[in-house]
N, C-alpha and C positions, 0 to 999 in steps of 0.2 A: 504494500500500500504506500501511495503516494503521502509523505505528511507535510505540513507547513510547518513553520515557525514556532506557530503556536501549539500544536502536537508535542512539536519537537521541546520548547521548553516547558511543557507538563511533565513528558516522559522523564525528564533529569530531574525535576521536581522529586519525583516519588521515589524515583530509583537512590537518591540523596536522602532519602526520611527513612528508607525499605535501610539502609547500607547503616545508617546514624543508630536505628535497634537495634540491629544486629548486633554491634559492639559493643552498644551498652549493656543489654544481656548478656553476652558474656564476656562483660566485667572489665573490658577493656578499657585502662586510660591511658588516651591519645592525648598528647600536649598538642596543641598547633598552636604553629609559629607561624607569624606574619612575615614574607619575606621584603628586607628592606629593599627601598626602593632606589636604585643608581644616582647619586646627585646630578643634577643640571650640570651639562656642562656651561664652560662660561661665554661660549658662543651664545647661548640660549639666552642667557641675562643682558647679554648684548643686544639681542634682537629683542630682548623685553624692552630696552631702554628707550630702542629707537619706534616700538611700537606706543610707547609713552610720550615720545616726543611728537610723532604722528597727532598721537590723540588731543594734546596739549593745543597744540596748532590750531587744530579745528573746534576746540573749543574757544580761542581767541579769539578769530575771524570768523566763525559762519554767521554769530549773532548780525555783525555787517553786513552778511554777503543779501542782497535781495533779487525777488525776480520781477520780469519788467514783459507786461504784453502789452505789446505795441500794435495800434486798431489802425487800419488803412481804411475807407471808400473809394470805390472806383468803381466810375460808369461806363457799364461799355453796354453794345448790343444785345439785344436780346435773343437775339440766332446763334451769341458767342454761348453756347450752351455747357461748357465747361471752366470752372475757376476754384484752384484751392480755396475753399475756404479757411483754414487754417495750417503755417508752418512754421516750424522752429525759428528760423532764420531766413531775413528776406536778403538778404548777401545770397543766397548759397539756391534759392530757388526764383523761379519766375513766378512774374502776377499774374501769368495764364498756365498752371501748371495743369493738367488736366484730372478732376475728381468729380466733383461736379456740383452744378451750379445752375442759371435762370432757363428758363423753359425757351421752344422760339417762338417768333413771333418778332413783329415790329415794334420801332421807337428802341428805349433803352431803359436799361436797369441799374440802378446802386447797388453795389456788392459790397461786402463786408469782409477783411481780413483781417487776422489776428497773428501778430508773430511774437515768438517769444526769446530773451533774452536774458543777461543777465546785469548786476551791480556790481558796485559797494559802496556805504556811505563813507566820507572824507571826513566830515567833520559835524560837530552839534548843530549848527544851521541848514543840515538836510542835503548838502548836496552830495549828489552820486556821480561817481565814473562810472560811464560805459562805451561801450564803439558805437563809434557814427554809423556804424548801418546797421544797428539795432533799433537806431531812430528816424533815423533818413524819410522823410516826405509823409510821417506820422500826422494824424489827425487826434491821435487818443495816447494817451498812456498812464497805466497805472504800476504803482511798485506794494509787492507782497514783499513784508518782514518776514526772519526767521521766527518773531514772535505772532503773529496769524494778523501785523494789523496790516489793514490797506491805505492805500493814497493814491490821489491822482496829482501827476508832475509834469512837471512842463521842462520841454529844451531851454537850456543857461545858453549853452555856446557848441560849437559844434565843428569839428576839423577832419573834413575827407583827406586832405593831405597824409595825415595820421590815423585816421583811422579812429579819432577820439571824440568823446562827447559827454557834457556834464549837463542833468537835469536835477531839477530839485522838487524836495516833497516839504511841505510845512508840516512838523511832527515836534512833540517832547522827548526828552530823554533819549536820545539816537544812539544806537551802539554806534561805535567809528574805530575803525581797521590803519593803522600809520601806512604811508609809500618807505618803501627802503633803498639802497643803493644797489641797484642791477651795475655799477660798475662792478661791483665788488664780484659778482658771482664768479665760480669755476665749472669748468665742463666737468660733469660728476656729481654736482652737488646735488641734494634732495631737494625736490620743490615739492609744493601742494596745488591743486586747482579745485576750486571748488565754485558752484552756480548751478546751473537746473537744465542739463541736459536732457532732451527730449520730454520737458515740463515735470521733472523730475528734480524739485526745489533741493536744496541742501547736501545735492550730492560732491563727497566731497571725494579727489584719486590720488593717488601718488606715485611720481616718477623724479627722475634726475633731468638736468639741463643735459639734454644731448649737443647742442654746439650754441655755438652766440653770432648774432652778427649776421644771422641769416638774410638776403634780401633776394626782389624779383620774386616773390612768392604771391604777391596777389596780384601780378600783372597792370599795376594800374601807373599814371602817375603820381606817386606820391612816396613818404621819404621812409624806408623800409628798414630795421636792426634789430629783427626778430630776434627774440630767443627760444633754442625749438627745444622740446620738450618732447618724452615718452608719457610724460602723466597723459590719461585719458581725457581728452578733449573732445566735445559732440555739438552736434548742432542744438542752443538753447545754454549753450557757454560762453558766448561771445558776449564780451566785456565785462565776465568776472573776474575775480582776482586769481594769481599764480601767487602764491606764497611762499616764504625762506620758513625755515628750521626758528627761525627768531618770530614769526609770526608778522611779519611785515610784506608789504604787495610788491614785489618785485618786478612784478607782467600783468599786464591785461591780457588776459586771453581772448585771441582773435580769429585764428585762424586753423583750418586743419589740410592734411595731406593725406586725399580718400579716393581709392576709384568707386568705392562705393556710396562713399557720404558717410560714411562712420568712421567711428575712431581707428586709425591702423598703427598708431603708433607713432605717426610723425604729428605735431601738433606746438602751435605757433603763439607768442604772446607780444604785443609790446612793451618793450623795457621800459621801468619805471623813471628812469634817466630824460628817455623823450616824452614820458609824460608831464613832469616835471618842467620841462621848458614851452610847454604848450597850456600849459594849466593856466595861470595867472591871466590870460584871455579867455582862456573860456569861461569862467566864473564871474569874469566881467561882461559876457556877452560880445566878447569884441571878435574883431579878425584876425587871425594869428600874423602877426609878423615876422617875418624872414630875410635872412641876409641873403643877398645873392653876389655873384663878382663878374655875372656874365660871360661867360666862358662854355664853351663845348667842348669837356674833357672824354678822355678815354685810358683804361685800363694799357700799362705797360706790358709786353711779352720779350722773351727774345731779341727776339728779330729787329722788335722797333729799338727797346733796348743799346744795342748794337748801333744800326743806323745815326740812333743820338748821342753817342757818348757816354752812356750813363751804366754804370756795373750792374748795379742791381735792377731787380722788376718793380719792387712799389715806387710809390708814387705815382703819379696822373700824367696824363699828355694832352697837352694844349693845341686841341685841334681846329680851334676857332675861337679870334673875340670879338666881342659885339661892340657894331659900333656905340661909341661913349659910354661903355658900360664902367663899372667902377677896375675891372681889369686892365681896361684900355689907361684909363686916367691916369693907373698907377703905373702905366708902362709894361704891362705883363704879353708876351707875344705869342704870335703862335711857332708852334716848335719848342716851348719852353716846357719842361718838364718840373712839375712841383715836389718838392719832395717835402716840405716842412710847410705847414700853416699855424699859425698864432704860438710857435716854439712846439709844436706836437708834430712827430714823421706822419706822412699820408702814406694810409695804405694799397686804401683804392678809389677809385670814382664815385662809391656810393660812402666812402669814410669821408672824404671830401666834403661834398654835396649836404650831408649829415650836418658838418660843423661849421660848415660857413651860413645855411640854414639856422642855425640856433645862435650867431651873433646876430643880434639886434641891429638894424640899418641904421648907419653913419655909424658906427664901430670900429675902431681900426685895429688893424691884424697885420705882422710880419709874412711875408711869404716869402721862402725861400726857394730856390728853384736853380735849374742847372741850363743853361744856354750857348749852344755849340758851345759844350765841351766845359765854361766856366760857371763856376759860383756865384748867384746871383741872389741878393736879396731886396726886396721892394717892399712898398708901406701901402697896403690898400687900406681906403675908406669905403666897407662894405654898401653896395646899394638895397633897394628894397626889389624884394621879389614879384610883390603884387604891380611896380610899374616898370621896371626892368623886360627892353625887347626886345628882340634880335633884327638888324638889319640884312632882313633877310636878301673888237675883234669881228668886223660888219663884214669882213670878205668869205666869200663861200670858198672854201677850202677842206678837203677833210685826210687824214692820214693811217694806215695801218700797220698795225705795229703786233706781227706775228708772233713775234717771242714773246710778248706780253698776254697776245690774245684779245687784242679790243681794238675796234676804231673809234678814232675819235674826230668831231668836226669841227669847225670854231661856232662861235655862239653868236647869232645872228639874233638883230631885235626883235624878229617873232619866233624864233626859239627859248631866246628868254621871258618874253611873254607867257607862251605855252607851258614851259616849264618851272617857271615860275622862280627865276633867276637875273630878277630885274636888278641892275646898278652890279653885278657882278661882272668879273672877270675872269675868263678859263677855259678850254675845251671841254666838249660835250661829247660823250659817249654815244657813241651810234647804234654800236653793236657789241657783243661780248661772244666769244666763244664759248659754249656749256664745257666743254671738255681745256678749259684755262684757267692758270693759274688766279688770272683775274678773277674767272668766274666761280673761285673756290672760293675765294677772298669777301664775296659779295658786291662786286662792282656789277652793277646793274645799264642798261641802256637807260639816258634820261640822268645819270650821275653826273655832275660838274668837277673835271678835275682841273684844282685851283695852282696846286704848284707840283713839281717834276722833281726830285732828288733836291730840294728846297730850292727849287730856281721857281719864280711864278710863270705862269705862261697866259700870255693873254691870246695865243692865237696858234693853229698849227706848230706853224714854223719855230718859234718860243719851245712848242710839247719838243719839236723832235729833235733840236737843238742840245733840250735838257736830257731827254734816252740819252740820243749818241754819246755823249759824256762817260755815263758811266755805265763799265759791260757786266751784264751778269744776270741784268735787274733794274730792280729801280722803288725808289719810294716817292709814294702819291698821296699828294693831300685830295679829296673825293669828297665832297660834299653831295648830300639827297635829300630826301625832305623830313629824315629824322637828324639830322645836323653833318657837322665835317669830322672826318675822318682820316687818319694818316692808315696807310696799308703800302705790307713791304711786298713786294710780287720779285719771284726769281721767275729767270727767262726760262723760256725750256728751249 
């Protein structure tokens, strides 16, 4: 016979009481002895300690942490017969996702969305951090406490550039969470995340800072120094807090890395550092202000490297400056390679970009930099981002240059018309060989190449002048209509 569990522990039951007679009848005494139990070892107390410090954490911050449904209208047709009504995250989905929605028929209808996200409060006056596209083009919003109460809050201030956005609730007694120094962090260290993934308030994970400095992750414009994380991040996390070991917000959590739209393990936050220099405007309601120097830089390699003189790969290359920008003013050229800004080495084009951004306009900042071959240093008076622009050979001629792989023609007034290379000077790219080194480079037909092995060219003759010079190769400044660019091409 087949028995279950529960068969099964009667049978030892009785067989236990049957065996326990027995002995006592005859007269049997058995001592039993309890055998002891192996000490812990002291890994174990270790992993107690850090499961204490866990705990500890999330009792500091979740009182802060709140969640935020953010209510949309939108009117569209009454034939569009499908519209999420409800999603985590309006980053991460569209406003016609298909579930379902108004019947057909003519005229139109107002639909209702609801997205959810998350907080934290900053301080006793109510206001909360969260990301800007947990707010973005909002009609409604209300913030649930970890304590059950409700409020309805309104946008402070709000920065797509960042990604950041502070609203506020009128309330007493606010728990409030400190920001802490994400300089400080190491790759390894333990972070927390906690907010209400997939409407699931108070959920709090834990993982380490997998690397820092991450950028290029949400494709957009705007100014990127993620810090990536293994802690579990899910849609209805965005713009809660990442936490240190000291119970302080280190990251916004912002972002995730999913083919599926769930957690996989890669998972994004912004450091509290660029919070921090964004803050003071948005709690004023204002426009964040930014330094710009006007320049169209590019990461160093090799090759370019080489070409300029310069040993190492970091720092930036100066592949354009705008006219009158605060670059120009201070003398900074193209061809010049940066290596230092305000006494700090540049890394790369997005460490750059980062810190000239966070000096406040009319600031001034040492730049040092290397040109043919010497040490150069110059005094910029930072411009402002928000008004800072770029300013963006009549005989027909055109020339091929097989080793390179491209023709190029000169620039005729309705070529630069057309292409949109007015007050410019350079040859025009005609054509490119798919199977050339050009065209590995990304030199496109419709590219403006502005100078030749640093010689400028304003016309054929100028282009082939500058080749012939020098054999092998050649380096080209190429401008297109995401800005200029230096590219090293070997001949074949």
């Amino acid at each position: 016979m087949k028995m279950n569990w529960k068969m099964w522990t009667g049978a030892a039951a009785v067989t236990a009481v049957i065996a326990g007679a027995a002995l006592y009848e005859a007269g049997a005494c058995t001592k039993v002895v309890a055998a002891e139990q192996p000490a812990a070892p002291a890994a174990v107390d270790t992993a107690r300690s850090l499961s204490d410090a866990f705990a500890w954490v999330a009792d500091r911050v979740k009182p802060a942490v709140v969640s935020i449904i953010a209510t949309k209208y939108i009117t569209m047709p009454q034939s569009h017969r499908y519209l999420h009504p409800f999603f985590f995250d309006f980053e991460n989905q569209g406003e016609d996702t298909p579930r379902r929605g108004g019947r057909g028929g003519e005229g139109a209808r107002r639909f209702k969305q609801e997205g959810l996200g998350s907080g934290f409060i900053m301080d006793k006056d109510g206001y909360i951090l969260t990301a800007h596209h947990v707010v973005k083009g909002v009609h409604e919003l209300k913030v649930f406490l970890a304590d059950k109460r409700q409020f309805d809050a309104k946008v402070v201030g709000s920065d797509p550039k960042t990604d950041l956005a502070v609203i506020k609730i009128d309330g007493k007694d606010l728990p409030v969470v400190p920001l802490g120094d994400s300089q400080s962090l190491r790759v390894g260290d333990w972070v927390i995340a906690i907010g209400s993934p997939y409407g699931l308030p108070q959920t709090v994970t834990a993982g380490i800072v997998s690397a820092k400095g991450r950028q290029g992750v949400m494709g957009r414009d705007g100014y990127e120094d993620f810090i990536q994380t293994d802690a579990a991040i899910n849609q209805g996390n965005s713009g809660g807090p990442l936490a240190n070991l000291r119970g302080e917000v280190i990251g916004v959590n912002d972002a995730i890395y999913s083919a599926s739209g769930a957690n996989a393990g890669i998972g994004f936050a912004i450091p509290s550092a660029m919070v921090k220099q964004v803050l003071p405007s948005l709690r004023a309601g204002k426009a964040v202000q930014r330094g710009q120097l006007g320049v169209i830089i590019q990461d160093l390699n090799e090759e370019l490297a080489q070409q300029f003189g310069v040993k190492q790969i970091t720092g930036v290359l100066v592949s354009q400056v705008m006219k009158d920008s605060a670059a120009e003013k201070a003398g900074i050229q193209t061809g010049d390679v940066i290596l230092k800004y305000n006494g700090d080495a540049v890394e790369d084009v997005n460490d750059l970009r980062n810190r000239v951004a966070a000096t406040p306009p009319g600031g001034k900042a040492p730049v040092e930099l290397i040109r043919k071959g010497k040490n150069v240093t110059v005094t910029v008076t930072v411009g402002d981002a928000a008004t800072t622009t770029a300013s963006a050979a009549t005989e027909e001629a055109s020339s091929e240059k097989a080793s390179l792989g491209l023709t190029v023609s000169n620039l005729t007034d309705d070529l630069a018309k057309k292409l949109g290379y007015k007050d410019e000077k350079g040859v025009v790219v005609t054509d490119v060989d798919a199977n050339s080194a050009a065209y590995e480079k990304g030199i496109r037909e419709g590219d403006l190449i502005l100078e030749a092995n640093n010689q400028p060219v304003a016309n054929v003759g100028d282009f082939d002048k500058a080749i012939a010079a020098k054999k092998g190769g050649a380096l080209l400044l190429v401008k297109s209509k995401e800005g200029s660019r230096f590219v090293v091409i070997k001949a074949k």
